[in-house]
N, C-alpha and C positions, 0 to 999 in steps of 0.2 A: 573066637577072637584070638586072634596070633599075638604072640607076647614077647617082649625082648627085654635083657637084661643088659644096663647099661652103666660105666662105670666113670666114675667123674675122675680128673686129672688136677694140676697143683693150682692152689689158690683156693680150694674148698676145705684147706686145711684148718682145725682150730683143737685149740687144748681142750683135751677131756674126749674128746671124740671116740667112741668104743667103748669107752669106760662102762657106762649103764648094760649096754650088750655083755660085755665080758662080766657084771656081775650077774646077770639074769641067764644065762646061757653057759654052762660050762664050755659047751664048741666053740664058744668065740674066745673064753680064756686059753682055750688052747691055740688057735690060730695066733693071737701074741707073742704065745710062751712059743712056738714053732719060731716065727717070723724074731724073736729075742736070740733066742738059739742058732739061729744060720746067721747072723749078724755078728755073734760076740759079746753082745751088749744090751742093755735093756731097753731098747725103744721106748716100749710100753712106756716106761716111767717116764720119756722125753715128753711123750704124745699127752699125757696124763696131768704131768705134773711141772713140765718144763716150762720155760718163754715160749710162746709164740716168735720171738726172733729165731730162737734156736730149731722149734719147728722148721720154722719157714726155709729153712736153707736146702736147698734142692735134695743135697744127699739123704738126707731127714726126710722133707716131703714126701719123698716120694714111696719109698718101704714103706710109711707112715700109713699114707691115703689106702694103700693096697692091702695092707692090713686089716684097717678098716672095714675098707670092703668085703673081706673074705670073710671077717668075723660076724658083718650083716648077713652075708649068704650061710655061714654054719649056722646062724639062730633063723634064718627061715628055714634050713633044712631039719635043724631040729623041730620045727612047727610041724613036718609033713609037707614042706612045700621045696622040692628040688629041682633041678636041672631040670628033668624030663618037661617039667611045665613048662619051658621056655625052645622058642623056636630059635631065635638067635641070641649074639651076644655080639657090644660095643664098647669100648671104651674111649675115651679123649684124651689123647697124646698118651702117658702115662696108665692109662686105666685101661688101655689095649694089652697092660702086660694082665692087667686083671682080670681082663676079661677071657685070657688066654689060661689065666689058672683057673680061672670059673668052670671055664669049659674042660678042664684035666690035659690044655694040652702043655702046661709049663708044670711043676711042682711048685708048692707054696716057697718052700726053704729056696730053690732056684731064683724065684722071682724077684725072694727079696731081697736077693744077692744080687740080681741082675740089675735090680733098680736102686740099689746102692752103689755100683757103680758106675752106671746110666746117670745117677744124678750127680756124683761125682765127674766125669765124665765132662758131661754135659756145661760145670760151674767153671769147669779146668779151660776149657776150650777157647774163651776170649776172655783176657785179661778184665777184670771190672774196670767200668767205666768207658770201655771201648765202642760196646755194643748195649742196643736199648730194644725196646719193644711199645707199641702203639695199638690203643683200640682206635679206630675209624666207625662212629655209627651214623650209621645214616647210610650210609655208600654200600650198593651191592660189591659182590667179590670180582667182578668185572672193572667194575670204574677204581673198587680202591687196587687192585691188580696195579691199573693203568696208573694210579697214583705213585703206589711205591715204585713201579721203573722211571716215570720223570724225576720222582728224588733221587735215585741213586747214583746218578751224577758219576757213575766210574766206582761208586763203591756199591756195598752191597745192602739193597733193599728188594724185602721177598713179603705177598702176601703168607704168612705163615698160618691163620689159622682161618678158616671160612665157617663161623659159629654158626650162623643163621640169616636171615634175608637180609639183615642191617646190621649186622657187629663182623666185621674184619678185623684182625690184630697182621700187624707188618710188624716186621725186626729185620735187622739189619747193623751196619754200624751206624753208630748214635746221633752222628751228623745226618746221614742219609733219611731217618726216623726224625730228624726233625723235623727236615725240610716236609718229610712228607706231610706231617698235621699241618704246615701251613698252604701247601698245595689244596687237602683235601676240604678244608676250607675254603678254600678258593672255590672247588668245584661243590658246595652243597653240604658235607658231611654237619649233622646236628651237632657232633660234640667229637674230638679228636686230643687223644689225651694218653700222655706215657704211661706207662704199665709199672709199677713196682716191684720188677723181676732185677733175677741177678745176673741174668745173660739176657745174648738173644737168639732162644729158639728157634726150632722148625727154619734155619735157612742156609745159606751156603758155608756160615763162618761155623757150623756145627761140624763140619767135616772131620774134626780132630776125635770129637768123641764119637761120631760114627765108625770111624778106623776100631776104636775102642771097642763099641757094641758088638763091630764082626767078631773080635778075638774072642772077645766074651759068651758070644753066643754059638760060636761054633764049638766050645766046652760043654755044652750041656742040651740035657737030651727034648726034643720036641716031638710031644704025639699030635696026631690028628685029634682035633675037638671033638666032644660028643657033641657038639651042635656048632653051625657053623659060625663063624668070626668075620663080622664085617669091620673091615681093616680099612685107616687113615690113610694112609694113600693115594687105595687106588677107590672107598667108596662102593664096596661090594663086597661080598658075603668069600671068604677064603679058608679050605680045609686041608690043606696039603701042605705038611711040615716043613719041607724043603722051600718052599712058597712064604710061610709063615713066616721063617727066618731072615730071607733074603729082605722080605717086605719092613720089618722089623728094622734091620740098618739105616732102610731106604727112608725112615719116618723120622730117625734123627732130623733130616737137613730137608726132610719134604714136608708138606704143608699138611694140616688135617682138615680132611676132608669133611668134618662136621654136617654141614648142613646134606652135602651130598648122601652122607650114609645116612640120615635120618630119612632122608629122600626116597634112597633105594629100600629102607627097611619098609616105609609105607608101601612103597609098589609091590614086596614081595608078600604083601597082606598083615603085616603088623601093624596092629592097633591100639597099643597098652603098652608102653614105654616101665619099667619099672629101674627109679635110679638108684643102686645100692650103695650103702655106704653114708658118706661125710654130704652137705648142703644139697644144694637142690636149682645148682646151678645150672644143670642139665636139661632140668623139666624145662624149665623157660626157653631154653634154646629151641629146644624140641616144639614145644605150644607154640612157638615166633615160625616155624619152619612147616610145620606138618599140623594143619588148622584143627583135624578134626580128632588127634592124636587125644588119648590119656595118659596121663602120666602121674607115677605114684613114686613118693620117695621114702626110702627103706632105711635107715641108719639109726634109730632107737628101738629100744624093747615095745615102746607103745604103736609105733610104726609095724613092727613085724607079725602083733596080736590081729594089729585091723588087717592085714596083709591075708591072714587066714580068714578075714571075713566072718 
């Protein structure tokens, strides 16, 4: 059975997250203490001890989640259970950089520099309040597609996120997002509902901090994964640095391809989903999209015991 390591992105943030791993696993206190260190600052103790508002701000999030993450993966690798067992690797929006350190082809200290200013970046890019974001469920990525270009009326509405058969998220500017929930109601959608984000991702008004992303990531160094990285974009399996990179920019302002890569991973014989890190947001997606899939989520010490079976 083929197995894939998959890494959740922002909104599966919450205090305390790591914590229990970092007491149980020397490797995951040191994946903090790394990710504290190339920052300046003590995450840890935001992630731990801080507000949840304070979390939740993108620049935060996102080092935060990826942290997380990595210190899930150092305590299953302290189990006996590493990379080699897995045939590929994903992440959602954000958790593509994780997935990218999983696999050795970014560094830890790198990533969490890159997603610290990726999420700065990214909050700088349209002024608050200008720009919104929308789940649409009910609506395949086809019809809410078709949604968001009747709202956007001259401004900018983009399906940006395509989760699974029935959850689309569109962003845009705010007016355009609005129209669109009352479109997609019009056309069927079960429940059409703003997002509590501080921008709006994945679409065209990202462009300023894509500009960002290029400068930033032509600074630092990209290997080829030890296993391959199915990328947001394009929806298939990518191992060639230069590729990696460019794709990487291209994800700022392009849409995630969610359901499609859970798609392609099935086709390529994966059938064990493992989600590391923060909630378990993933799994659902994944169970909603790829029927016959398993999915196991990895983010506490009691998680990583049963994970060795």
């Amino acid at each position: 059975m083929s197995r894939a390591f998959v890494f959740p992105g922002q909104g599966a943030q919450t205090i305390g997250m790591g914590r229990a791993l970092a007491a149980a696993y020397p490797a995951a206190q040191a994946v903090f203490d790394e990710v504290d260190d190339a920052l300046g600052e003590k995450l840890s103790h935001l992630i731990w001890e801080g507000t949840i508002e304070a979390l939740t701000l993108t620049q935060n999030a996102q080092p935060a989640l990826m942290a997380t993450s990595m210190a899930a993966l150092a305590a299953l690798d302290a189990e006996g259970f590493g990379m080699s067992d897995v045939a590929f690797v994903a992440g959602h929006s954000l958790g593509e950089y994780s997935a990218l350190c999983a696999a050795g082809s970014l560094g830890l200290a790198d990533t969490a520099r890159l997603l610290r200013i990726r999420g700065r970046a990214m909050q700088e890019a349209v002024p608050v309040g200008v720009g919104a974001m929308a789940a649409l469920l009910g609506l395949d990525f086809a019809a809410a597609a078709e949604v968001a270009a009747e709202a956007a009326q001259g401004e900018v509405c983009q399906a940006a996120n395509d989760n699974d058969p029935m959850q689309v998220v569109v962003s845009g500017h705010r007016g355009a997002v609005e129209r669109a929930l009352e479109i997609a109601k019009a056309k069927g959608a079960k429940r059409a509902l703003l997002l509590p984000v501080s921008a709006p991702f994945h679409c065209a008004l990202m462009q300023p901090a894509a500009a960002v992303m290029a400068e930033a990531l032509a600074a630092v160094d990209i290997l080829a994964p030890s296993v391959p990285v199915v990328v947001n974009v394009r929806a298939e399996a990518v191992t060639e640095p230069d590729r990696i990179r460019a794709l990487l920019v291209a994800q700022v302002t392009g849409s995630v391809r969610w359901r499609e890569s859970v798609l392609w991973l099935e086709s390529a014989g994966v059938a064990e989903f493992w989600e590391i890190g923060a909630g378990k947001a993933l799994s659902g997606m994944i169970k909603r999209t790829a029927k016959e899939a398993v999915t196991r989520a990895v983010g506490t010490p009691e998680d990583v015991v049963a994970a060795r079976g």
